[in-house]
N, C-alpha and C positions, 0 to 999 in steps of 0.2 A: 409278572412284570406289568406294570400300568403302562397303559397307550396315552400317547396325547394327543387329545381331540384340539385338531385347530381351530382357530377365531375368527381366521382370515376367510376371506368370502370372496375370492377372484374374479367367479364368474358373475356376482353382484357386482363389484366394484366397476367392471369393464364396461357391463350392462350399462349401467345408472349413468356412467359418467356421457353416455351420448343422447341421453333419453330427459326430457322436461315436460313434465306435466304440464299442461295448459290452464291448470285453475288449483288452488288450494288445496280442493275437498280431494281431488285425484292425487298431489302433493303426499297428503298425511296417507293416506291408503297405501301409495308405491312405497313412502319411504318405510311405514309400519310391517306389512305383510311380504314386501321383496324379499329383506332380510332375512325374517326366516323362513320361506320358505326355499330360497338358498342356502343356509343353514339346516335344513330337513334333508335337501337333497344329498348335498354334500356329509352328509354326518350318516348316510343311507346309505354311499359308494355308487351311486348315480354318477355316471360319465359326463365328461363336459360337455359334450354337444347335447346330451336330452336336460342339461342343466340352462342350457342357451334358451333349448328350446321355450322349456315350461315355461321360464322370466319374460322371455317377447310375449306366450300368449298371454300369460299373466296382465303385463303392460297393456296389451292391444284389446284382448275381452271381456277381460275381470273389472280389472279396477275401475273402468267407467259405469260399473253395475251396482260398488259399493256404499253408494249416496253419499251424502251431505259426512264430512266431517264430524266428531261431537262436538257441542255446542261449549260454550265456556263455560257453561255448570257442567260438562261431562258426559249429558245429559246427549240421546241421538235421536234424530227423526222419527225412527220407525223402527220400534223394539224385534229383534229377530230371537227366536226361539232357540239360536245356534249358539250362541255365547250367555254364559251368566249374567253376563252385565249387559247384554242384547246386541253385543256385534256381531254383523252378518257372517262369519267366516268360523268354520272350526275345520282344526287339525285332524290326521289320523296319520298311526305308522301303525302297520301293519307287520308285524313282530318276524324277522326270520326264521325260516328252518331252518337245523343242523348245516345244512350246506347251500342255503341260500341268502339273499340278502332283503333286507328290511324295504316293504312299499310303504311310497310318502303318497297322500292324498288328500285334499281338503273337501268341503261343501260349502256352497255360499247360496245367503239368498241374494238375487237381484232388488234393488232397491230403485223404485219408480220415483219420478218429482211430484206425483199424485197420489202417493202410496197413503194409504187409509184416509183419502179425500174420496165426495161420492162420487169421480169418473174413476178413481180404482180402490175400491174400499178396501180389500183384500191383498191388497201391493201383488198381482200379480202379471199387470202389463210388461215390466222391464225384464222377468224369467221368460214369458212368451216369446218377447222377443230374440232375448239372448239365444234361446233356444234354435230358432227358425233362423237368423243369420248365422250357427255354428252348423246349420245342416248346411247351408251354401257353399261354405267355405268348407268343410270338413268330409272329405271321401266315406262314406260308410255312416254319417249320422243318419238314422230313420228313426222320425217321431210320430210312426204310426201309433205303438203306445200310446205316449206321451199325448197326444192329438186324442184320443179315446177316453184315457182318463180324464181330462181336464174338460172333456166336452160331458160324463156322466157320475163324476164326483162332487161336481157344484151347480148353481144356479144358475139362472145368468142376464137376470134381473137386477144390473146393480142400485138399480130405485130403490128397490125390496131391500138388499142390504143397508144404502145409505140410510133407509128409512129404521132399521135396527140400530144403526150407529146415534141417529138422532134419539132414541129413548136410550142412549147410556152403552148399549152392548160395547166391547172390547175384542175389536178385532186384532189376530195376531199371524203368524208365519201363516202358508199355505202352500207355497212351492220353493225347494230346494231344489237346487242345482249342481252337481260334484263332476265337476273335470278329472280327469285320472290318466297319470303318463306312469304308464308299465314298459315292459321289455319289450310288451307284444304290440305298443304302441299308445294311442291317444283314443280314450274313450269317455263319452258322458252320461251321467245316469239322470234321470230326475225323481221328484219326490212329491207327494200331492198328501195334505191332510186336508183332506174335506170338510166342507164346511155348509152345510144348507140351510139358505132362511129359515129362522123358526124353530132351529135345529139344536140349538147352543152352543157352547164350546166343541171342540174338533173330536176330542176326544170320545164324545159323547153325540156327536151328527150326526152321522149315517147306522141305521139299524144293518146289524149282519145280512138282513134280505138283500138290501141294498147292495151288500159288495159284492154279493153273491151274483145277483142280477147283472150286474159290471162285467163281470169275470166271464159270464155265461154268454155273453154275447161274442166274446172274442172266443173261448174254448167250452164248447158245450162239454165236451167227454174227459174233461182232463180229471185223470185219475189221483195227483195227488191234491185237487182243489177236493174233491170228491172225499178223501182221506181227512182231510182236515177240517171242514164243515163237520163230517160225523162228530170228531172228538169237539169240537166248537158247540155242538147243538146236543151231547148228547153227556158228557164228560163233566163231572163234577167242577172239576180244574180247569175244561175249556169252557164252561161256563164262565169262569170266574176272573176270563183275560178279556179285553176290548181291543178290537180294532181300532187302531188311530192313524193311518199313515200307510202310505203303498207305494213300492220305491220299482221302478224296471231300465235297465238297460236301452239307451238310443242309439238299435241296432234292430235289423230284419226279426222280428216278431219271434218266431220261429228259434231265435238263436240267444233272446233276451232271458234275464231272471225275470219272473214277478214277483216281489217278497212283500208280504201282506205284514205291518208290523203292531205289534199289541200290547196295552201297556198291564200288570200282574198286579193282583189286589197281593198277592203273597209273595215273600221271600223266603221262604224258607226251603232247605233242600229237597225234601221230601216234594216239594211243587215246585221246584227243577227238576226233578228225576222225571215224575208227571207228563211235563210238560215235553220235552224235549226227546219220550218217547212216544207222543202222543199216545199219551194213559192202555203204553202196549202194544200200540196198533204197528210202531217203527220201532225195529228192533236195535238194542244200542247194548252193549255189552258193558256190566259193570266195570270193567276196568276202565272204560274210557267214559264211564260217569263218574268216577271217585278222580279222574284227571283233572275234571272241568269242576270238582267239587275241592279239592286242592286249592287250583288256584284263585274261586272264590275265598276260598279262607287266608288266603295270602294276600289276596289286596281288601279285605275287609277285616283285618285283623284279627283274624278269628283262631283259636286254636285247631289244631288237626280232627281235636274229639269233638266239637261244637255239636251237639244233637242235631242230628237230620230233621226232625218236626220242628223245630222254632225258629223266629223269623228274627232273620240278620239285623244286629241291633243300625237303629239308625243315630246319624250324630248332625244333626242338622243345623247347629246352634252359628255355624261359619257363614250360613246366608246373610249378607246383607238386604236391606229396605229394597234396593235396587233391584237385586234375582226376583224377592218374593214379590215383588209388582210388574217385575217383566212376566213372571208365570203365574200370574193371579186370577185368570178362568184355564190355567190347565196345571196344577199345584200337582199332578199326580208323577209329570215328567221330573219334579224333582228326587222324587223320592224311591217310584215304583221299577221293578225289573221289568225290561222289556226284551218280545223277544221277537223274529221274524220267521215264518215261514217261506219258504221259495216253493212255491206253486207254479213252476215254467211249464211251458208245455212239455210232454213226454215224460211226466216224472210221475212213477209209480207212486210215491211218498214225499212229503214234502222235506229239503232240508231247513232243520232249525236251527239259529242262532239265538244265545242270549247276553244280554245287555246288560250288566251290572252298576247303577249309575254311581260309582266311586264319586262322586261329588258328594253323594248323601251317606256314604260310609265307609270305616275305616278312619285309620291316623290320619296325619298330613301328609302334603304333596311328596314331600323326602322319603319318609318311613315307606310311605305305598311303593314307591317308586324302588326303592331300594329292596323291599318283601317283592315285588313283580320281577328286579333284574335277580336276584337269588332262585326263584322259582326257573328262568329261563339258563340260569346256568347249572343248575341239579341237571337239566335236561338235556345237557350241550347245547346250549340256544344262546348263549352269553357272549356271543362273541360280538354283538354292536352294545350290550350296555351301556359303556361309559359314552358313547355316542348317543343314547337316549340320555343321559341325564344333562347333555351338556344343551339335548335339543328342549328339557323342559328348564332350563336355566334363560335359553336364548328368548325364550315366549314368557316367561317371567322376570325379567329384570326390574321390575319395578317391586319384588321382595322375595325375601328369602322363600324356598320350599318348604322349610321348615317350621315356617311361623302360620300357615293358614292350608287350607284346602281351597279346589276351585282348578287347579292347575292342568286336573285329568277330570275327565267329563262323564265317559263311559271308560269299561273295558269290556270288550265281548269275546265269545267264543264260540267255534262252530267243528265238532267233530268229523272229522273229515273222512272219507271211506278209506283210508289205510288204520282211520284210527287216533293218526295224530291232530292235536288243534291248533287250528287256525286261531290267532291271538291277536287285539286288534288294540290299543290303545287310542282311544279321542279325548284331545288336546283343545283348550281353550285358547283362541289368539289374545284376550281380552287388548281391545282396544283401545277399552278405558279402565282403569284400575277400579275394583268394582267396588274395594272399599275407601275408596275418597270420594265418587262419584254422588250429588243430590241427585237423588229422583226427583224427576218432574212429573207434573200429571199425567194419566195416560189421557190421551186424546178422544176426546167422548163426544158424542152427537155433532151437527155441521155447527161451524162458526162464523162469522162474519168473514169474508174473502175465502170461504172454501165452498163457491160455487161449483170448483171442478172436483 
């Protein structure tokens, strides 16, 4: 018997009708990203009070972080890394288990009124901030991390950068920011891709000594940082992955992840099996590699016998002018599998997750979607389906599933010690519809009134 997923948004409608943004650009953001992610909650089985809750911080922290409106070519301030078409904001629902229910979570980056100007080349004043007033207000934030990484991942010369930006360089993302309302309650994580003068693009910035040297100052003895450098420095396959990104928990040191994330010259199964047992060294039992090798071939369209050696065809031809300029010095995130280690303290072996960027393969938004809800109901997992298809309908109205890709971003997976996976879909808010959108220049060297 089909379900009917509803339309109506109560806990939106109630919200909004006492609530008025004070300027435009906060206007398009509440009335854009409210909805659905009322819509996410509710389509999730989120209670109404943690549906109250997230819409006021939503209102009160977020939206004054998401800058300037788009412009009337379409066209945004300050290109984020997190959306196709470069708006700050993406989606995830994190897939139920058998007897559990679906987590709604977003990531945004904060967006400064200086952001890629030389007092902040890097747009990363407005995340600082947001950060250090969510510790004030929020029981339990600690950004001893966060304060760590961001004082030994970057520069802090921003002369030296402005003075890159003046011969041309293309600065892009540097710090995310993801609020997250669970059962267990309200937590935040941040995100840092380094970026050092002289260094290049992010992906390519910091040498592995570097992160290494990072790490070692907060845990000299951690065993599974230890575990993973070997296969990184020694492994044919960990050779062949890059660090770009390093995500931790703003919570007591002690009790946080550090997930070190990398982007994969290869896709092919054979370099997921690799990778994901670190070439051996973590032990993973075939059956629950041919799990995670399933439902790759489910949302890549791939048949069941697809040869383990060959790499996952890519279908790339759905980029718009737009994506390929907002990712034009880091072109590898569109394409390449990425995957995370968690290296927290006390962890014999690291867990791995990997990242499938269904943006760059596979059918369209529908077919994926419908091969992904097929895959979770073989497994009794089917029971929010039609409630994910109604939430990639709600983030896309402006066209059919059917007619493009773009809609889903990643999907990732992380074997979990009973066995079963963790299954994570990331959702694109697109802000602006990426294929009517002119790109406008990217913003290169200082210009006339960009003193600051």
């Amino acid at each position: 018997m089909t379900k009917t997923v509803t339309t109506s948004l109560p806990v939106w409608e109630a919200v909004s009708q006492w609530l008025s943004p004070e300027n435009p650009d906060l206007e398009y953001w509440w009335k854009l990203t409210g909805p659905q992610i009322s819509h996410m909650m509710l389509a999730a089985g989120y209670s109404t009070e943690a549906q109250y809750n997230a819409l006021l911080f939503h209102y009160r922290w977020i939206i004054p972080y998401l800058g300037p409106a788009p412009r009337l070519d379409r066209s945004l301030k300050w290109n984020s890394l997190l959306g196709n078409e470069g708006s700050p904001i993406e989606y995830s629902w994190k897939w139920n288990s058998a007897k559990g229910k679906p987590d709604v979570r977003y990531c945004i980056e904060a967006i400064g009124p200086y952001a890629g100007r030389p007092l902040d080349p890097l747009n990363q004043d407005a995340s600082l901030e947001l950060l250090h007033k969510l510790q004030e207000v929020v029981p339990g934030v600690d950004l001893t991390l966060s304060n760590h990484f961001a004082a030994s991942l970057f520069d802090h010369n921003r002369g030296e950068y402005a003075a890159e930006a003046a011969k041309g360089a293309h600065f892009t993302s540097t710090i995310f920011i993801a609020p997250e309302w669970l059962e267990t309650g309200f937590s935040v994580k941040s995100y840092f891709l380094p970026r050092r003068v002289g260094g290049g693009v992010n992906a390519k910035g910091l040498a592995l000594s570097d992160w290494e040297d990072s790490f070692k100052q907060l845990d000299p003895d951690n065993e599974a940082r230890k575990a993973a450098f070997d296969f990184l420095v020694n492994d044919p396959e960990g050779q062949a992955i890059t660090p770009y990104m390093l995500a931790v928990d703003n919570v007591e040191p002690s009790e946080s992840r550090v997930k070190l994330y990398f982007i994969a010259s290869r896709s092919s199964f054979a370099s997921v099996r690799s990778i994901m047992t670190l070439g051996g060294r973590k032990p993973v039992t075939e059956a629950h590699l041919q799990e995670v090798r399933s439902l790759i071939c489910a949302v890549s369209g791939l048949s069941p016998d697809f040869p383990e050696d060959q790499e996952t065809p890519f279908t790339a031809a759905h980029y718009t002018t737009a994506t390929r300029d907002n990712f034009g010095e880091l072109p590898e995130i569109l394409h390449s599998y990425v995957y995370y280690f968690d290296i927290a303290p006390g962890k014999k072996l690291p867990d791995i997750k990997l990242y499938t960027p269904v943006r760059g393969y596979g059918p369209n938004d529908l077919a994926l979607a419908e091969s992904l809800c097929g895959w979770m109901k073989e497994r009794g997992r089917g029971q929010y389906t039609e409630e994910y298809m109604s939430v990639l309908r709600k983030l896309n109205q402006h066209r059919r599933l059917e007619d493009k890709k773009g809609a889903h971003i990643y999907l990732s997976a992380l074997i979990k010690k009973d066995g079963a996976l963790d299954v994570t879909s990331y959702l694109g808010a697109e802000a602006v519809d990426p294929f009517q959108r002119v790109p406008s220049p990217r913003r290169r060297g200082i210009h006339k009134g960009d003193d600051l």
